[in-house]
N, C-alpha and C positions, 0 to 999 in steps of 0.2 A: 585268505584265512582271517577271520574276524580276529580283533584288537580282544583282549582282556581289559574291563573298563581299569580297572586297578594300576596295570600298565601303563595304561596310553593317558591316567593323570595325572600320572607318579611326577612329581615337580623332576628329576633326572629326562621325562619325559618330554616334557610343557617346558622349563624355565627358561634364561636367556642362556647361551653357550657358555657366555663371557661372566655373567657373573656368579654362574656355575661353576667355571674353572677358577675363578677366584680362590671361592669359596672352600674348593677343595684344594687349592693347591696352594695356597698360603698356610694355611696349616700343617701340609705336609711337609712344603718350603722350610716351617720352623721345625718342625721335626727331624728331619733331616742334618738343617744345621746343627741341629744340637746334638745329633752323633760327632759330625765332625768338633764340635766346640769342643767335647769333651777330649778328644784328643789336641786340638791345639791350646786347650786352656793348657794340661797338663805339661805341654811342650814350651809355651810362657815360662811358667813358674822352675822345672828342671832346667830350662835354659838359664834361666837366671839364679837358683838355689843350687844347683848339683854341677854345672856347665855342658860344653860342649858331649862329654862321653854320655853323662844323661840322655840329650837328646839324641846320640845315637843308637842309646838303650831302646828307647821308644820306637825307634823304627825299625830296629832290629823286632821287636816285639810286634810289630805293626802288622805283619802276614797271620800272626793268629786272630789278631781282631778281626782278619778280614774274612776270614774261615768261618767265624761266628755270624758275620754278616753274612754274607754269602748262602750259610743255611736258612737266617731269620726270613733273608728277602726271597726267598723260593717258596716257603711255606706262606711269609705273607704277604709277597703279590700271587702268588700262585694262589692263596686263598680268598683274596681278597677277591680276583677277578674272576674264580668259581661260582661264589657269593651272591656276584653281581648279575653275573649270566643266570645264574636259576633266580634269582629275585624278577630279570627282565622276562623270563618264561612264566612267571608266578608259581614256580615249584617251589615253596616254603621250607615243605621239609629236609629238599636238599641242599637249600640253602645253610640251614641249620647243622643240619653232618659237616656238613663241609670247616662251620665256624669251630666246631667242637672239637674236629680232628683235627686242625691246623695248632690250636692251641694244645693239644696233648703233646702231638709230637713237634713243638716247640722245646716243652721241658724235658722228650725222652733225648732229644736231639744235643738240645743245650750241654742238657747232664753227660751224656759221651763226651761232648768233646772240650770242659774243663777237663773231665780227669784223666783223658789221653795226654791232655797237654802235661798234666801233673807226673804223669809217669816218664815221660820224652823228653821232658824238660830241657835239660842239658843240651844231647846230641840236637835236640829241636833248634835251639837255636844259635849251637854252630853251621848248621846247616843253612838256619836263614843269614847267614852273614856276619855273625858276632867275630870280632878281633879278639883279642885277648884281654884289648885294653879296656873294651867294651863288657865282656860278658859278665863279669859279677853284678851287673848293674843291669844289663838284663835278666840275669837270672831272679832278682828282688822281685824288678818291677813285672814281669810275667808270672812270677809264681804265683804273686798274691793276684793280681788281677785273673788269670783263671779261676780262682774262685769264685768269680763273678760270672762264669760264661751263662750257665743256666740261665739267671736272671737277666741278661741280655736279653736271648736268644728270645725269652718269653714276654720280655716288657715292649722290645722293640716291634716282635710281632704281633704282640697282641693291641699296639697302639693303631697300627697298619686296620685289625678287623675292626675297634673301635671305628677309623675313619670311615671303613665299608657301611658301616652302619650308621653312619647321619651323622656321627660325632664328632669331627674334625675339630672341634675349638678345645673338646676335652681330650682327644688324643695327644693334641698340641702342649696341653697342658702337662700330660705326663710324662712328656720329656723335658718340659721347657722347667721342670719342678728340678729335675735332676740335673739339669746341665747350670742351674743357679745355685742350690747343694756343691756340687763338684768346687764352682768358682768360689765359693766360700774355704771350703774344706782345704783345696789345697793348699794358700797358703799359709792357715792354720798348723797344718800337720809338715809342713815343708819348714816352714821358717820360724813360728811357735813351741815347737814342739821339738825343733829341730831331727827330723824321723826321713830327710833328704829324699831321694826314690821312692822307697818304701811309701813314704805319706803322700804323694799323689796316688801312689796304685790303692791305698784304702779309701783316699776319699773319691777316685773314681768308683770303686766295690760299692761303698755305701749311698752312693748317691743314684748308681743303677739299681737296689736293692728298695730305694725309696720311691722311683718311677716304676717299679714292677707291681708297688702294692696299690698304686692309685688304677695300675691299667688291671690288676684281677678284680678291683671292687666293680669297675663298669661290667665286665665280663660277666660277672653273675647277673645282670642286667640290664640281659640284652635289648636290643628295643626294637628289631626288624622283625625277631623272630625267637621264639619260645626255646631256649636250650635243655630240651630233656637229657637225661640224667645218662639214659641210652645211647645216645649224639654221640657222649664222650667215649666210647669203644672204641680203640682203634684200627680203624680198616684199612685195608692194603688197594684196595682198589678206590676209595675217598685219595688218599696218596699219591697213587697215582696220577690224579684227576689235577690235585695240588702242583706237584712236580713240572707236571704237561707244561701248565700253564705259566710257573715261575721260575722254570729253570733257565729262562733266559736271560733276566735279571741275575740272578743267584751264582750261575757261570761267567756272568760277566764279573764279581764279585771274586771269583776263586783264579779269574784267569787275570784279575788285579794282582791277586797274592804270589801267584805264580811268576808275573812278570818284575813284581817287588823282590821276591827271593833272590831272581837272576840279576836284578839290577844292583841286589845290597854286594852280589858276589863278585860281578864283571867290574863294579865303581872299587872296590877295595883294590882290587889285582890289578887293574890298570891306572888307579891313583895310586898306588904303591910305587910305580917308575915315572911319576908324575911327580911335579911343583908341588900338588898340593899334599900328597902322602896318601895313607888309607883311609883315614878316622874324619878327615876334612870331605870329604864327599858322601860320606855314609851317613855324617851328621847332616850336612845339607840337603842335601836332595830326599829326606826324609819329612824334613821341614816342610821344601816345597812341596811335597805331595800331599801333605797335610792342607796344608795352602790351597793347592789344585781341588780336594775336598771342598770345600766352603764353594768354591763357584758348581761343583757338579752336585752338591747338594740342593743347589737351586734347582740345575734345570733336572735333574731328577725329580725333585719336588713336584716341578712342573709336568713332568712325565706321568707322574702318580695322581696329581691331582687330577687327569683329564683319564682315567683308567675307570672311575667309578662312571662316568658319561658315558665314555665310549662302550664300556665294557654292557652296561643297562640297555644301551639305545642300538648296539647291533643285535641283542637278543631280542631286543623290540622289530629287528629288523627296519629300525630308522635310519638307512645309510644315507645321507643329506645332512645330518645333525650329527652320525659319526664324525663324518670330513668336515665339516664345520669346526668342533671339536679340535678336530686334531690340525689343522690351521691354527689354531689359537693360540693351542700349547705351541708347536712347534715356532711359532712369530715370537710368543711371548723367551722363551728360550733363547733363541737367535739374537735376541733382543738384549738380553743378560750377557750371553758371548762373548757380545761387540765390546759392552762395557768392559769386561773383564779381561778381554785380551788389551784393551787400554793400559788400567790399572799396573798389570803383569811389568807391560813392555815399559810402563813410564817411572815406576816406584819399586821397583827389584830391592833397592839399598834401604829404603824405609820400613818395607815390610817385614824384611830378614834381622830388622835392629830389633824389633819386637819379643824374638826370642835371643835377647843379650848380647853382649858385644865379643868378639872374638880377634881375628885379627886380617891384617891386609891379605895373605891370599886368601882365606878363608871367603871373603867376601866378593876376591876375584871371582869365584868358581859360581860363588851363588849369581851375581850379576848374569854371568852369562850364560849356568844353566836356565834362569830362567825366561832369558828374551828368549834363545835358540829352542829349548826341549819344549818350551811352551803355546811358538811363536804362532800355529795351528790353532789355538782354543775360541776362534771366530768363528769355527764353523761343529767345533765339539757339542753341539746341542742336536743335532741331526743323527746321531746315530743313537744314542739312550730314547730320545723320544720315541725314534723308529720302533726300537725291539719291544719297548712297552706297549707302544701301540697293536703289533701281532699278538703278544700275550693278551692284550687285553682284547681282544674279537675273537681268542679261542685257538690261533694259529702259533701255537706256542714255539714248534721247531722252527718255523722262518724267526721268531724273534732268536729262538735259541742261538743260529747259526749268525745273523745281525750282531749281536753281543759277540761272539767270537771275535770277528775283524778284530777290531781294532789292537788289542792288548793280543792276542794269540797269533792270529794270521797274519799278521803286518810287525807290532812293535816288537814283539818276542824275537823272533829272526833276525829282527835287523839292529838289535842291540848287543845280540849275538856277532855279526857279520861286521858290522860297521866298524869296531873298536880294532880288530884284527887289520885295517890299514888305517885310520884316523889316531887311536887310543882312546883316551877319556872323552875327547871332543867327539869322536864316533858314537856313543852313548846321545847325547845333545840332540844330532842331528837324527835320530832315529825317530824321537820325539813327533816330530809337526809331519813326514809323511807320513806316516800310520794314522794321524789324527786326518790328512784329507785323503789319502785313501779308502780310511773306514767310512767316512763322511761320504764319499762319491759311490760309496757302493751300496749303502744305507738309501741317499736318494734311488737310487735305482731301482730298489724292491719296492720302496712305498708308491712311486709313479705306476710302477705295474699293476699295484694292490690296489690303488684309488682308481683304476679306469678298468679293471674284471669287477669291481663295488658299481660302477656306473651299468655296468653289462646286466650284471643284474638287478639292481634296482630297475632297467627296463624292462627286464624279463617277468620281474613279480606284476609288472602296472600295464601288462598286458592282460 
C-alpha cells in the first residue's frame, strides 16, 4: 500500500525516537507531577497546620480523587490514542470527532461525579475508611473539593488532547499554572487566614478552576484539526471507540482506588490490635502513597509521552520505529526505578519529616512500610509502560487486562490473605510480590507482542 505523503513526513514519522520521546514526555512527566503535587503539596501544609488527622482526612479522601482520575485518563488516553491513529491514517475528520467527544463527555462525566459525591458524602467516606476521629475532617475537605470534580476531569483531560496535538509545552503549562497557584494558596488560606482543612480544599478548587481556563482557550484552537461545531454531538459509538482504547489506564486508576479503600480498612482493623493503633497507619501509609505518586508520575509520564509515536507510527504501519519507541520509554522508565527505589530504601525518615513531626512509633510504622511495601519499585516501570503501549497500537483489552495485575489480580488478595496470619506486617509484605508478579507477567505479553510485530512486518515486505 502506497505511504500518504503527509504521513510518512509527519516529523512523529521522520524525527529521532529519542528526542521525540523527550519532547513528549517531559512535558507529560510535568503534567503528571503536578497531579500528584497537588496532593502532596496539600499533605505538606495539613500535616504541618491541622496535623496528623488532617493527613488522614486526605487519604481517607483520596479514592475519590482517584475515581475522577480514573474517568479523565480513559477518555484522555483513550482519546488521545484514537486521535493519533486516524491522524497516522490521515482521516482528519475522525480525528476531529474524536477530540470533540472526549471533551464533552469530560464535563458530562465530571459533572456526575462531583454531585454523586455531594449526595454520598457521609456513608462515602465511612466506607472509605474514615474513624471517627478522622471524619469531620474529611467530610470538610471532600465536600468542598467535589466541587471541583467537573473542572478536573476537563482540565486534566483536555491538557492530555492539547499534548496529542503538537502542544506539550503548553499542556505542560496548564497544569504547572495550577500546581504553583495551589503552593501559594494554601498556606495563605491554611495559616493566614487561619480557615485549617477547609483552606487547602479551596485553594486546591481554585487553582484546578485556573488550569481548566488556560486548557479551554487552546481548545477553541485547535491546530491538527478544524473542530466543527458538529464534532461536539455526543456519540455513543465515538465512546466507545474512546473507552476501547483507554480503559486500560483508567481501570488501572479505579483498581488504585479500590485497593486504597481495602487498604484504609484492613490498616485500621489490624492497627487497632497493633502498637501503633488505628489513626497511625491510615495517616501514613496515605502519605506514602502520595509519595509512591511522584515516582509513577514519571514513568507514567514516560508511558504517555512515547503513546503519540507509537500510536502515529503503528497506524503508519512503521513497526521498526514502534519497538524502537518503546525501548526508549521503557529503559528511560527503568532507569527512574532504579533511582527511586534507592531514595525509598535510603531516606524513609527524611522524606516522612516533610509532612511534620509526629512521634516514635508513628515513624516506626512509616520506616518500614516503606523499605518492605515498597521494596519491588525497581522493576514498577514495566507493567504501566506495558498496558500503555497495547492501548496505544489499538489493543486496548490486552492493555485492559496488563493494568489489572497488579493492584486487582495480585495486591488486592493478598492484602486480603496476608494480614489473617502476619497482621499489619502482612499488609507490608503484599506490597513487592504483586509489584514483580505484575512485572513478570507484563514482560511476558510484550515479548509475545514484539515477535507477532516482527512476523508481520515480514509479512507486509514480502
Amino acid at each position: 500500500m502506497p505511504e500518504n505523503s503527509d504521513v510518512a513526513s509527519h516529523p512523529l514519522a521522520t524525527g529521532s525516537v529519542g528526542k521525540l520521546l523527550l519532547k513528549f514526555a517531559i512535558p507529560s512527566i510535568v503534567s503528571m507531577l503536578v497531579g500528584a503535587l497537588y496532593n502532596i503539596v496539600d499533605q505538606v501544609f495539613i500535616g504541618r497546620g491541622v496535623g496528623m488527622l488532617g493527613n488522614a482526612a486526605t487519604n481517607v479522601a483520596f479514592p475519590l480523587m482517584t475515581i475522577s482520575m480514573a474517568t479523565t485518563l480513559t477518555l484522555a488516553i483513550g482519546g488521545a490514542s484514537n486521535f493519533n491513529l486516524a491522524l497516522g491514517r490521515g482521516d482528519k475528520e475522525r480525528a476531529g470527532r474524536v477530540i470533540a467527544n472526549a471533551i464533552m463527555y469530560s464535563a458530562i462525566f465530571g459533572t456526575i461525579i462531583g454531585a454523586a459525591a455531594l449526595l454520598l458524602l457521609e456513608p462515602m467516606l465511612v466506607a472509605f475508611g474514615a474513624t471517627d476521629d478522622v471524619l469531620p475532617y474529611a467530610l470538610t475537605y471532600t465536600g468542598i473539593t467535589s466541587l471541583g470534580a467537573p473542572f478536573i476531569v476537563m482540565s486534566v483531560c483536555g491538557s492530555h488532547l492539547i499534548r496529542a496535538d503538537g502542544s506539550p509545552k503548553y499542556a505542560m503549562l496548564c497544569n504547572l499554572s495550577g500546581a504553583v497557584l495551589n503552593t501559594i494558596l494554601d498556606p495563605i488560606f491554611i495559616f493566614v487566614f487561619d480557615m485549617g482543612i477547609a483552606g487547602a480544599a479551596w485553594a486546591t478548587v481554585i487553582s484546578i478552576i485556573a488550569s481548566w481556563l488556560m486548557v479551554m482557550a487552546h481548545l477553541i484552537n485547535f491546530r491538527s484539526v478544524k473542530l466543527k461545531a458538529n464534532y461536539f454531538r455526543p456519540s455513543l459509538s465515538v465512546l466507545r471507540s474512546i473507552t476501547a482504547l483507554g480503559m486500560a489506564v483508567g481501570f488501572n486508576q479505579l483498581s488504585m482506588m479500590f485497593v486504597q479503600v481495602a487498604l484504609n480498612n484492613i490498616l485500621t482493623f489490624y492497627g487497632a490490635s497493633s502498637v501503633y493503633g488505628s489513626n497511625i497507619p491510615l495517616a501514613a501509609s496515605g502519605i506514602i502513597t502520595k509519595v509512591n505518586l511522584i515516582f509513577m508520575a514519571v514513568v507514567v509520564g514516560f508511558a504517555q509521552g512515547g503513546q503519540p509515536i507509537i500510536g502515529f507510527n503503528y497506524g503508519a504501519r512503521k513497526y521498526a520505529r514502534v519497538r524502537r519507541t518503546f525501548r526508549f520509554t521503557l529503559s528511560s522508565a527503568t532507569c527512574v526505578s532504579v533511582v527511586v527505589f534507592a531514595v525509598f530504601q535510603i531516606f524513609p525518615r527524611e522524606i516522612i519529616d516533610l509532612f511534620g513531626k509526629v512521634n516514635d512509633q508513628y515513624y516506626q510504622f512509616v520506616e518500614r512500610y516503606f523499605r518492605i511495601f515498597l521494596f519491588m519499585t525497581f522493576v514498577n516501570g514495566i507493567q504501566p509502560v506495558t498496558a500503555n503501549f497495547f492501548s496505544s497500537i489499538g489493543k486496548g483489552m490486552r492493555g485492559f487486562f496488563i493494568s489489572l495485575t497488579r493492584q486487582i489480580l495480585f495486591l488486592l488478595p493478598l492484602i486480603i490473605i496476608f494480614p489473617r496470619y502476619w497482621g499489619i506486617d502482612g499488609v507490608m509484605y503484599a506490597g513487592p510480590l504483586a509489584d514483580f508478579a505484575a512485572a513478570c507477567l507484563a514482560a511476558f505479553f510484550i515479548v509475545r507482542e514484539i515477535r507477532e510485530m516482527k512476523e508481520l512486518e515480514r509479512a507486509e515486505s514480502r
